[in-house]
C-alpha positions in Angstrom: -5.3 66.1 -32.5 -8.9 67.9 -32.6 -11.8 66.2 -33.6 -14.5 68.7 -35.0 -18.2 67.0 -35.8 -19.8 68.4 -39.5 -23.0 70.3 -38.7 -25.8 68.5 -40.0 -28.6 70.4 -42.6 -32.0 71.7 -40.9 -34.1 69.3 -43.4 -32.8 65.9 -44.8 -31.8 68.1 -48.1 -29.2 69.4 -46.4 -24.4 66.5 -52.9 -19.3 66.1 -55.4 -16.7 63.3 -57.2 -18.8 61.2 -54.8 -18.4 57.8 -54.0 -17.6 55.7 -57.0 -19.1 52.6 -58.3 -17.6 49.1 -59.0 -16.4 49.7 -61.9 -14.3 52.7 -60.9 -12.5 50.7 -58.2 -11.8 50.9 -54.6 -12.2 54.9 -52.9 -8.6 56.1 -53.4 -7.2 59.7 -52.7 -7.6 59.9 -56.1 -11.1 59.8 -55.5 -11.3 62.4 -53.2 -9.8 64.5 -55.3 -11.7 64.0 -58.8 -9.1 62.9 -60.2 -9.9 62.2 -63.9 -10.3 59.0 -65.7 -6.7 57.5 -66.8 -5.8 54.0 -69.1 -2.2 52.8 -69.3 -0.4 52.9 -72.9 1.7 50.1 -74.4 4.3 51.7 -73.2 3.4 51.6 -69.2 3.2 55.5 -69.2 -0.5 56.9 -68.0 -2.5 59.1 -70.4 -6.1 60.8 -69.4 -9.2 59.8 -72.0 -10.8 63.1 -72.0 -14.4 62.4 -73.0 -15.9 65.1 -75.7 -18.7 67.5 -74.4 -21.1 65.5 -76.5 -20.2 62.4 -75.1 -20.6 64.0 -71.5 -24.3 65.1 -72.5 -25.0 61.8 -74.2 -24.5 60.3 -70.4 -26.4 62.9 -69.1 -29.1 62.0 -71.4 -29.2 58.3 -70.5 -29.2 59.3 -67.0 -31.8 61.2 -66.7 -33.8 58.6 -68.5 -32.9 56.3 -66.1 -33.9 58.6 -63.1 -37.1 59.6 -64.8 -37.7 55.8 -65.0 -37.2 55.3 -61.2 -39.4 58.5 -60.2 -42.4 56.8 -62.1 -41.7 53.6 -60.3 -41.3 55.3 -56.9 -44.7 57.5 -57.8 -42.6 60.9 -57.4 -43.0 64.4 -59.3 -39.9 66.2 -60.1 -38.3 67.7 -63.0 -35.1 66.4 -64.3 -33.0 68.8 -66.0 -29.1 67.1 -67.9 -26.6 69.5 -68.5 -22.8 69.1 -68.4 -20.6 71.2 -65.7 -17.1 71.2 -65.3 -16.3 68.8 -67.1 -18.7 66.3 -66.1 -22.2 65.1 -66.7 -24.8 66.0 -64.3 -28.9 65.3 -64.1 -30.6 67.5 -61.2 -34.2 66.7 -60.3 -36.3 69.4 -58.4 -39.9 69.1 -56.6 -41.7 68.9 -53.4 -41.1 66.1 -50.9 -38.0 64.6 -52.3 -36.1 64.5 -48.9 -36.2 60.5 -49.1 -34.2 60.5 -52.5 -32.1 62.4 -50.6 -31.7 60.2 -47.0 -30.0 60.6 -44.4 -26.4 63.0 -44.7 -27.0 61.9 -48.2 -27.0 58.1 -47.9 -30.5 57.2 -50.5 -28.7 60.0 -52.9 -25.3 58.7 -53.2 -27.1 55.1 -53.7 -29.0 56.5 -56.5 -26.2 58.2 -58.3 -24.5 54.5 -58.1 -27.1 52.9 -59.8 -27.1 56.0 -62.5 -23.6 55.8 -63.0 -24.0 52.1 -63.2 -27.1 52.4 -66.0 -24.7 54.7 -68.3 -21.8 52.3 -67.9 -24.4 49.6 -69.3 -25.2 52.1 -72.2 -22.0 53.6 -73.0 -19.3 51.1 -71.4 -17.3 53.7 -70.1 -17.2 54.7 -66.5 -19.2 57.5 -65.7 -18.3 60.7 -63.5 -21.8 61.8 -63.3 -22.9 63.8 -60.5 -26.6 63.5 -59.1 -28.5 66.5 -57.2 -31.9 65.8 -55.7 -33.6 68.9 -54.0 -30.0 71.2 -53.9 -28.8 69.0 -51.8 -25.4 68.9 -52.8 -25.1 73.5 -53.7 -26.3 73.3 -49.5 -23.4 70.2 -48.4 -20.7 72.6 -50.4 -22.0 75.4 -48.4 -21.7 73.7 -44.8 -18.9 71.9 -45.8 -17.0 75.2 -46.8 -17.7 76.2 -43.3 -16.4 73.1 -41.7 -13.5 73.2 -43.6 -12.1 77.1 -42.6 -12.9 76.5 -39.0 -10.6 73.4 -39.7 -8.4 75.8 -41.3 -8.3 78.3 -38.3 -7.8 75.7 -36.1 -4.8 74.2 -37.3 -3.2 77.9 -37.8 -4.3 78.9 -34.3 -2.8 76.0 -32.8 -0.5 74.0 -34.5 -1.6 70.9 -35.0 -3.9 68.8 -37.3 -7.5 68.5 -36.8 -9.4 65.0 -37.5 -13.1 66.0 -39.1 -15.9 63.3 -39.0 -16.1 60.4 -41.2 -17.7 61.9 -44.5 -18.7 60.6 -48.2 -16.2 60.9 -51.0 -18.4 64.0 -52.2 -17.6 65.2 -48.9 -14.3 64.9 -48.7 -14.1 66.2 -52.1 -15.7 69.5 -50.9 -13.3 70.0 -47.5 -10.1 69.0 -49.9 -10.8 72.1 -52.5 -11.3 74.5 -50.0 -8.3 73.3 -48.1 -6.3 73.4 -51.2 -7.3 77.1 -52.0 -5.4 78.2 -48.8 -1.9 78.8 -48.1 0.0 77.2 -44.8 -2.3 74.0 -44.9 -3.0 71.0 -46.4 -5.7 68.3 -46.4 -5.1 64.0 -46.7 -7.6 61.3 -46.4 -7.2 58.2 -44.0 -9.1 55.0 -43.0 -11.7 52.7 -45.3 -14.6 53.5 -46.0 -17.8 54.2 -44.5 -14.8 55.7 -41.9 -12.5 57.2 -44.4 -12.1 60.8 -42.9 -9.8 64.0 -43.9 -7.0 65.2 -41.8 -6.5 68.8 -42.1 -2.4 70.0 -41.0 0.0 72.7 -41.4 1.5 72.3 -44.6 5.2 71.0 -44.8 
């Protein structure tokens, strides 16, 4: 098996479905995957509780009010733009020297979209998908990560057998399983526990 190491960004701002918080549960496959947000019936069966658009901005909203909240206590300029995007709420914040929102391969940011998700759970009581972006962050992860992912791709095709990639965030993992998923002959999984958990790419079955 082939271990391959993710290139790390030039600058610290080097984004996902992200880890999730506590009230979301453990890091599942699901996770990975962005699976929506599910509830069992009376009947045992498992529907999806698709949140309206307006609902999704109305989380935006509070979020960003939240964030704005900790860039005046942290003494940082930025602006902070909500907006909804595939489904989910997102809040991006853009400025000069924001690289330690941002932390090291992403650490700081995915710590600050926990406590964001956690502020619109207070709000709303509903578990929030939101998605947090300091600096492009996350649009420049995608990009590497795309590139990780197809020389994982050309790997396994070229020789057979599955390539191990580093240990990555559930954003992370998130990014490598689309692209994997958008080509034929392979297929992605997810194994360990997090802060390990790591993607296996192999020839499809």
């Amino acid at each position: 098996m082939t271990e391959t190491s993710i290139p790390r960004a030039e600058q610290s701002v080097d984004e996902e479905e992200t880890a999730t918080i506590a009230v979301d549960g453990d890091d599942t496959e699901a996770d990975d995957t962005e699976a929506d947000d599910d509830t069992d019936t009376a009947a045992g069966t498992r529907v999806k509780k698709a949140a309206g658009e307006g609902d999704l901005f109305r989380q935006s909203e509070i979020a960003a009010d939240y964030v704005e909240g900790l860039l005046d206590i942290l003494d940082y300029d930025g602006d902070i733009d909500e907006l909804v995007a595939a489904g989910r709420p997102m809040v991006e914040v853009v400025g000069e020297r924001l690289q330690n929102l941002v932390g090291q391969r992403g650490a700081t940011l995915e710590a600050l979209q926990e406590l964001t998700r956690l502020a619109v759970f207070r709000q709303t009581g509903t578990p929030s998908r939101l998605l947090l972006d300091v600096g492009g962050y996350r649009a420049n992860r995608r990009k590497e990560l795309a590139a990780v992912a197809k020389n994982a791709v050309e790997k396994v095709k070229e020789y057979g057998e599955p390539v191990r990639l580093e240990a990555m965030s559930a954003f992370e993992r998130k990014c490598v399983h689309d692209v994997v998923n958008a080509m034929s002959g392979v297929a992605s999984e997810s194994e360990g526990v997090e802060p390990n958990r790591r993607i296996v790419v192999r020839p499809a079955d």
